[in-house]
Backbone as a chain_set.jsonl record, in Angstrom:
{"seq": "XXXXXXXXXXXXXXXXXXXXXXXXXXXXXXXXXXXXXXXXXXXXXXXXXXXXXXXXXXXXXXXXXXXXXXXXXXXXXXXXXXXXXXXXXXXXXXXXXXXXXXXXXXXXXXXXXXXXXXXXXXX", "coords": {"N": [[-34.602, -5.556, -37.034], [-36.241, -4.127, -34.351], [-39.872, -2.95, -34.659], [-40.497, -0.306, -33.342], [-37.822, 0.508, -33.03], [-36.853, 1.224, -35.243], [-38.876, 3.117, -36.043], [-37.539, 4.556, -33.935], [-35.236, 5.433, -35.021], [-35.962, 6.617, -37.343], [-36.842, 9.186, -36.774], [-34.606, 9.907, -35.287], [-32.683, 10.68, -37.494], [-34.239, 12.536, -38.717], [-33.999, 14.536, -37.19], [-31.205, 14.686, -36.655], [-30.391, 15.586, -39.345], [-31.474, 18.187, -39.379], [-29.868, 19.085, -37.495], [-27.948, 19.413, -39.157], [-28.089, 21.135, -40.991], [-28.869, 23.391, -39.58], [-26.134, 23.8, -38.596], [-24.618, 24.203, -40.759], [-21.776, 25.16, -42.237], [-20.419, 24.556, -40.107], [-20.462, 21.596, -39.317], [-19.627, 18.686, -39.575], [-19.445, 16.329, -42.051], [-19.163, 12.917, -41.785], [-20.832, 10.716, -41.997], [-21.944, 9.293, -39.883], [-24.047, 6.895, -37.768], [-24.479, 8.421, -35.091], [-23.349, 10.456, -33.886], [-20.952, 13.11, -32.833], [-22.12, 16.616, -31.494], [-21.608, 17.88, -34.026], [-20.972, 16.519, -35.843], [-18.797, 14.911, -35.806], [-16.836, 11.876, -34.808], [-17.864, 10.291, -31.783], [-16.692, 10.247, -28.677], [-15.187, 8.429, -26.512], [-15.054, 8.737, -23.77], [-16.919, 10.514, -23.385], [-19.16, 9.165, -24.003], [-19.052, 7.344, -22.005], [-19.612, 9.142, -19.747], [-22.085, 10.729, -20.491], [-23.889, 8.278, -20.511], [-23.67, 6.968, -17.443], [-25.295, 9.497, -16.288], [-27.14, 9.34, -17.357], [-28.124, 6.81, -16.181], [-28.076, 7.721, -13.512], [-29.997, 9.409, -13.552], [-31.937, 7.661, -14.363], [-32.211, 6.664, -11.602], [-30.21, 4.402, -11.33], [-27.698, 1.847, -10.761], [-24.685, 2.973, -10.213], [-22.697, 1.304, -11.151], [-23.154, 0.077, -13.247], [-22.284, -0.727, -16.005], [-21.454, -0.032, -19.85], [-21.085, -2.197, -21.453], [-22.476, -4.264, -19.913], [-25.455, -3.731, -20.982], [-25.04, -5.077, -23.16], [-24.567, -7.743, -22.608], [-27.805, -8.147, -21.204], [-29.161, -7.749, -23.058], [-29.177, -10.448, -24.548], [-30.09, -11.685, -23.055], [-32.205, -11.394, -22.761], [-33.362, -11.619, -25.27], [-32.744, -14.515, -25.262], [-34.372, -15.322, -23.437], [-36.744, -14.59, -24.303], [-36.937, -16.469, -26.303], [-35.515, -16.352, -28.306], [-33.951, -18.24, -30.991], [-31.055, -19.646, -29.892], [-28.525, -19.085, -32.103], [-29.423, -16.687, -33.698], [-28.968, -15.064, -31.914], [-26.03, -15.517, -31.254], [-25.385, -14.2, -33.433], [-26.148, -11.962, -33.687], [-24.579, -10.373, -31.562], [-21.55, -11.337, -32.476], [-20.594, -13.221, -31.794], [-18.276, -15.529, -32.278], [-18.527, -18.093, -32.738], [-21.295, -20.202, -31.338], [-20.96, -21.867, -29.236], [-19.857, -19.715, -27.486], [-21.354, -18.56, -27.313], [-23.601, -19.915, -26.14], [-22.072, -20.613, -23.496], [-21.636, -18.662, -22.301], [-24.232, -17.447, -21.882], [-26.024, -19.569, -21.455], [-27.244, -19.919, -19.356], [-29.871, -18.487, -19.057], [-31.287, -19.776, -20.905], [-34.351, -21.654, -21.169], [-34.922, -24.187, -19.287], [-32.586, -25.158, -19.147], [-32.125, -25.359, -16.3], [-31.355, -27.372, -14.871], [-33.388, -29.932, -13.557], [-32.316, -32.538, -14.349], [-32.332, -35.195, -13.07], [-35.108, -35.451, -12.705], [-35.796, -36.178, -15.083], [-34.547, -38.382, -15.686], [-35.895, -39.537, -14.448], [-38.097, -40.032, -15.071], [-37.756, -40.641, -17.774], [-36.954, -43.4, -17.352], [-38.436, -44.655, -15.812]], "CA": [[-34.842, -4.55, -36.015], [-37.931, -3.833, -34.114], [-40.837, -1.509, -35.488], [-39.863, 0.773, -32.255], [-36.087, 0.768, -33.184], [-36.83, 1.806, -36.726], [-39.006, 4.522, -35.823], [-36.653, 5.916, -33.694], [-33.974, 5.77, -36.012], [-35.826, 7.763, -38.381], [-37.208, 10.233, -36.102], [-33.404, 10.596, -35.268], [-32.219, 10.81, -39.089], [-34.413, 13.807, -39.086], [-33.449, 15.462, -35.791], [-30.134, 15.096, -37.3], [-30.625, 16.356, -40.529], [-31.714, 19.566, -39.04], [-29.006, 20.169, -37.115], [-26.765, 19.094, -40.049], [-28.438, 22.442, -41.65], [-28.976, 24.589, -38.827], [-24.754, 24.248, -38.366], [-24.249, 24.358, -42.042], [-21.12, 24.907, -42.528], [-19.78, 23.184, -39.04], [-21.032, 20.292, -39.747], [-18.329, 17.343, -40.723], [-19.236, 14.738, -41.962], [-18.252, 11.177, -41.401], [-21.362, 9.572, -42.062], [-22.197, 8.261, -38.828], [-25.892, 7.654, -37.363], [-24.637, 8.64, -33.865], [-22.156, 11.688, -34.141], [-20.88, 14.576, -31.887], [-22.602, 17.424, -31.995], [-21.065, 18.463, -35.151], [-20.689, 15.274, -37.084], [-17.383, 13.978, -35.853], [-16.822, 10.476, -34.249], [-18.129, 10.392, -30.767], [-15.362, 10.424, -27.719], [-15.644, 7.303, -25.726], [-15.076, 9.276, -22.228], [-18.103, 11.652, -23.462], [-20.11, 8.45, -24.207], [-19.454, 6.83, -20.952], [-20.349, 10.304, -18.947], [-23.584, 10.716, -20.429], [-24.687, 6.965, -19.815], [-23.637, 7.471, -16.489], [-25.552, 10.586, -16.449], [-28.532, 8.43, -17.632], [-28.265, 5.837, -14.759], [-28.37, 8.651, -12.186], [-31.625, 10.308, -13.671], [-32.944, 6.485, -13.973], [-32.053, 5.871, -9.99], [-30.137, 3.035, -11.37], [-26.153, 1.478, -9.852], [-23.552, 3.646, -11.326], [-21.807, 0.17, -11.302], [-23.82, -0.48, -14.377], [-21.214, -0.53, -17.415], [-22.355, -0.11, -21.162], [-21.089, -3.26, -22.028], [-23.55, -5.043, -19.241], [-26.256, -3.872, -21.773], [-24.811, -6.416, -24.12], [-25.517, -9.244, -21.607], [-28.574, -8.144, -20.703], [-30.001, -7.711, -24.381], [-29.017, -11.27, -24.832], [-30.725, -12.22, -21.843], [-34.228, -10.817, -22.937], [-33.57, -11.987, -26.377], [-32.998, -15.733, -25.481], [-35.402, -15.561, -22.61], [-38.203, -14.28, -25.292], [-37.239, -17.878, -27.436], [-34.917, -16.243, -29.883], [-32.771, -19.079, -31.295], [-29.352, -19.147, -29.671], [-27.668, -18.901, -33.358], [-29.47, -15.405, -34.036], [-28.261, -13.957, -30.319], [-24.89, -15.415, -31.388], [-24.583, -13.631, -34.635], [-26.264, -10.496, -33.458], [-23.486, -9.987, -30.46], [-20.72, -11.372, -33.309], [-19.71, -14.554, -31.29], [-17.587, -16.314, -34.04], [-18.592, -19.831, -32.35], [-22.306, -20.808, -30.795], [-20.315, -22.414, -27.89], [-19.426, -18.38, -27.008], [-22.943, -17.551, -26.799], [-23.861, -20.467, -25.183], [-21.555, -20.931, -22.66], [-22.117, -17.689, -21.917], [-25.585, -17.425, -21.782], [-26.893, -21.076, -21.186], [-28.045, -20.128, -17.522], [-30.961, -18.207, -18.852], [-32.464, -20.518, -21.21], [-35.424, -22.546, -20.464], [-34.976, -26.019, -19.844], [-30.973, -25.075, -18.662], [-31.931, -25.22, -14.648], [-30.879, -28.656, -13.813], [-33.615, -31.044, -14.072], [-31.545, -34.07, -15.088], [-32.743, -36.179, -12.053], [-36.481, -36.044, -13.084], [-35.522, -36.48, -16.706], [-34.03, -39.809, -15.578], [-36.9, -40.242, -13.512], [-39.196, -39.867, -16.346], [-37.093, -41.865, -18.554], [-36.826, -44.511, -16.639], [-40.101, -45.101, -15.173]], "C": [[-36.326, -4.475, -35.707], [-38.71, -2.734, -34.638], [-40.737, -0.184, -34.558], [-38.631, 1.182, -32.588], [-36.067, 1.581, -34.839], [-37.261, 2.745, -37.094], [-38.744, 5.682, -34.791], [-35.455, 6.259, -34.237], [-34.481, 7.109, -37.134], [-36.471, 9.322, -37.859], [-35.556, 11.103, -35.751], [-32.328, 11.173, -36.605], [-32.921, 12.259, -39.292], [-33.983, 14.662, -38.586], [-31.775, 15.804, -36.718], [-29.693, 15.984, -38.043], [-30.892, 18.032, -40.383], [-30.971, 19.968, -38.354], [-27.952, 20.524, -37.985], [-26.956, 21.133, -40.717], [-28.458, 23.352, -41.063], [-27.427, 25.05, -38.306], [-23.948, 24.323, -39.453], [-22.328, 24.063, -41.987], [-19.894, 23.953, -41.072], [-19.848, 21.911, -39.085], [-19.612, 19.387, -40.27], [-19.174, 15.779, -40.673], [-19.164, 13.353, -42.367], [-19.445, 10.093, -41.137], [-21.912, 8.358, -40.958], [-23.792, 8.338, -38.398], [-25.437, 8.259, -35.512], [-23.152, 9.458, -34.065], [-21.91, 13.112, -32.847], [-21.838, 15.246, -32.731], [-22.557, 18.258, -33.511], [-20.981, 17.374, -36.419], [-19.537, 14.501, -36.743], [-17.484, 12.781, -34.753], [-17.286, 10.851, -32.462], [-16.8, 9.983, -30.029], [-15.983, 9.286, -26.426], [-15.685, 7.817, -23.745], [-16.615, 10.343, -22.181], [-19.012, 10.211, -23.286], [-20.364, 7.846, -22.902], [-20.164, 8.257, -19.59], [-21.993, 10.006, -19.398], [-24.426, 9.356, -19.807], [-25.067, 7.096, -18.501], [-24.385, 8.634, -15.761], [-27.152, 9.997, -16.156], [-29.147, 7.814, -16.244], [-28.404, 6.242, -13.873], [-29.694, 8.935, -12.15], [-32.629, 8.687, -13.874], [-33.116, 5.806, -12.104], [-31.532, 4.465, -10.067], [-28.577, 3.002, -11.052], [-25.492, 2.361, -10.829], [-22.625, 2.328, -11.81], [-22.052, -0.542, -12.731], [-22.739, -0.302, -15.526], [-22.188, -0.756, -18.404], [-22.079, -1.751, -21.752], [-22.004, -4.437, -21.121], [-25.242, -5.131, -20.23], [-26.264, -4.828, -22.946], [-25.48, -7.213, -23.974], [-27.38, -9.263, -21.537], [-29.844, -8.287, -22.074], [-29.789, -9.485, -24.913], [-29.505, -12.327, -23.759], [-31.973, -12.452, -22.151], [-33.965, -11.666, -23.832], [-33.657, -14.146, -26.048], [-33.966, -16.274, -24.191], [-36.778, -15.669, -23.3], [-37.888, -16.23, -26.387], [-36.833, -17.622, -28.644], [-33.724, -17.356, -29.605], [-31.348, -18.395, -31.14], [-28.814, -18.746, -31.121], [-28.03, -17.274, -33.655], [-28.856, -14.498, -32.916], [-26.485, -14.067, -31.087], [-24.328, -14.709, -32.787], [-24.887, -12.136, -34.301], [-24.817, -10.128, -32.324], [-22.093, -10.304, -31.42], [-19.886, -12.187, -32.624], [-18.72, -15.551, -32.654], [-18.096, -17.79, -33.563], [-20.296, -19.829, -30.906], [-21.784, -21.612, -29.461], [-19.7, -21.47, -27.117], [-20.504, -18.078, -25.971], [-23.375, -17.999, -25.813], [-23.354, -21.105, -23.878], [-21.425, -19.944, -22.071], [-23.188, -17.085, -21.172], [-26.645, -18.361, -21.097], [-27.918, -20.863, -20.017], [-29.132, -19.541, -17.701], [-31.96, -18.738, -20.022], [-33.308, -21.442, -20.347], [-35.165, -23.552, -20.539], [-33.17, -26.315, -18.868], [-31.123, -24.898, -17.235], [-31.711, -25.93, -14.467], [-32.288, -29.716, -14.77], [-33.673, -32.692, -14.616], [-32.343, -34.749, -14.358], [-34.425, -36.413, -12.566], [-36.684, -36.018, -14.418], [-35.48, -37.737, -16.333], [-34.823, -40.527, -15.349], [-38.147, -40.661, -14.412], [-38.667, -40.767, -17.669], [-36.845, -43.195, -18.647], [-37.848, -45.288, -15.888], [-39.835, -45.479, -13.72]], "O": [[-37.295, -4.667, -36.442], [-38.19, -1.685, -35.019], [-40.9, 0.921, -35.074], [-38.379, 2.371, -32.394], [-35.241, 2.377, -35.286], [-36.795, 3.428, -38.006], [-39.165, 6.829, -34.636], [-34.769, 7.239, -33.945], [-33.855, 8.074, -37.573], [-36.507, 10.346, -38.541], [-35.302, 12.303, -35.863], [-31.392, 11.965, -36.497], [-32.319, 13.117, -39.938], [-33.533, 15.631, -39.199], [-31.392, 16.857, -37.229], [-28.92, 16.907, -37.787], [-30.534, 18.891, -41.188], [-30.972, 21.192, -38.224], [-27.201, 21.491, -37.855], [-26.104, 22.019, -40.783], [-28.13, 24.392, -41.633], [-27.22, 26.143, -37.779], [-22.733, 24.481, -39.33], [-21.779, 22.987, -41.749], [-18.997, 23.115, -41.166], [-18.874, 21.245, -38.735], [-18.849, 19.587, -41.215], [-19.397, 14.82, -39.934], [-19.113, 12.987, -43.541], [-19.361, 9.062, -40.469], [-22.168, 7.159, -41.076], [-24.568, 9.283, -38.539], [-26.413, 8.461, -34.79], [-22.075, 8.942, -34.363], [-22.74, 13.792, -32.244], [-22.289, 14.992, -33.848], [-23.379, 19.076, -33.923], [-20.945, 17.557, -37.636], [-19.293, 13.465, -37.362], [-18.306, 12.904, -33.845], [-16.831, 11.918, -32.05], [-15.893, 9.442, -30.663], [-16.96, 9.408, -25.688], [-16.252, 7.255, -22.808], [-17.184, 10.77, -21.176], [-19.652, 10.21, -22.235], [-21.52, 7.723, -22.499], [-21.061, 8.073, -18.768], [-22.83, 9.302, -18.832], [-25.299, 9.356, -18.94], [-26.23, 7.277, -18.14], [-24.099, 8.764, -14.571], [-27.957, 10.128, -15.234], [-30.115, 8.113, -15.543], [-28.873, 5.505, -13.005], [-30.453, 8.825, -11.187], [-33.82, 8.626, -13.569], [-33.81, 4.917, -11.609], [-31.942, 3.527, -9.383], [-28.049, 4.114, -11.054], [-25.744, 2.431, -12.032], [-21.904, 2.42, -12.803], [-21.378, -1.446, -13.226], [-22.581, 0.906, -15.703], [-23.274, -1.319, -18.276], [-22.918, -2.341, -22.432], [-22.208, -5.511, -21.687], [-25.994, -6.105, -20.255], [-27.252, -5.256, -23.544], [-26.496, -7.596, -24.555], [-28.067, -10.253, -21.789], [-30.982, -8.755, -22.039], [-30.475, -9.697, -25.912], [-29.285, -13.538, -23.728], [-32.682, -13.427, -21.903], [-34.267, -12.797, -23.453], [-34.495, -14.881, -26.571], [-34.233, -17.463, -24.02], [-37.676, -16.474, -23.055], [-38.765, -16.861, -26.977], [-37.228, -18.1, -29.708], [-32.935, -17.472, -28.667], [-30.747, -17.449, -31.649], [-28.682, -17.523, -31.065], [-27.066, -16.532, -33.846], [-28.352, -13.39, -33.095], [-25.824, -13.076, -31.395], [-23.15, -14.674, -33.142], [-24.098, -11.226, -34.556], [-24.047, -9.329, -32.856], [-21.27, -9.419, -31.185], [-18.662, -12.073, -32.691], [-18.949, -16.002, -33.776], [-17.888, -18.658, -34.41], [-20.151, -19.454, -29.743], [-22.684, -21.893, -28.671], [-19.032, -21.852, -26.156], [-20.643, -17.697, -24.809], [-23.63, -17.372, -24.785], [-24.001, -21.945, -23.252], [-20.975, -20.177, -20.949], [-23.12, -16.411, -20.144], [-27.669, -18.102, -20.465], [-29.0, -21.409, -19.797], [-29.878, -19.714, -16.737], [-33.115, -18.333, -20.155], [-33.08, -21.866, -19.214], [-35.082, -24.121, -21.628], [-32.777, -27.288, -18.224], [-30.214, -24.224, -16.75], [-31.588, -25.85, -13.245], [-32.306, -30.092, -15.942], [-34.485, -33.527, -15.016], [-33.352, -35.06, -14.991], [-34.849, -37.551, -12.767], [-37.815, -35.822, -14.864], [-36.479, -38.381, -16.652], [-34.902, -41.715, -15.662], [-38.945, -41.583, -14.245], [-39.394, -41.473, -18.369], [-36.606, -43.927, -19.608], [-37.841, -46.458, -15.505], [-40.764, -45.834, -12.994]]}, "num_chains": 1, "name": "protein.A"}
């Protein structure tokens, strides 16, 4: 994880923690780092509202789905020159021919090319 992702995890571990106490005995819980208000499993129609919610106050497509953030984190990541194999285990591709057949179109080197490969090969 990044040094950003880790200190907002624990900035949120505390936030937490204080509401865990300030609702004492409401509180359930189930051990999660991302919990209803109370501790119990988040509600996938709540989760997609708020996003949605998000994307408005960013001025961004409502067309945007959460699972496009997948793609898109696997975009940056093998655009930045992270080895396909770590994208494909972080996303939980069971097979490197997922990721990359998936993905291929935004590595470097994957635009075409061939013809002045040949050309260059060939003198």
């Amino acid at each position: 994880m990044s040094a950003a992702s880790v200190t907002a995890l624990r900035v949120h571990r505390k936030r937490q923690l204080e509401e865990r106490m300030r609702l004492s005995s409401l509180w359930q819980d189930h051990g999660l780092v991302f919990p209803s208000t109370v501790g119990t499993p988040l509600s996938h129609r709540n989760v997609v509202r708020a996003f949605k919610d998000l994307l408005k106050r960013a001025g961004l497509p409502q067309s945007i789905r959460l699972y496009d953030l997948r793609h898109t984190c696997a975009t940056l990541l093998l655009n930045g020159n992270v080895h396909p194999k770590y994208v494909q285990e972080l996303l939980g591709h069971t097979s490197i021919s997922l990721t990359l057949g998936t993905h291929s179109h935004v590595l470097k080197g994957m635009d075409g090319g061939i013809g002045s490969a040949m050309d260059e090969a060939l003198g």
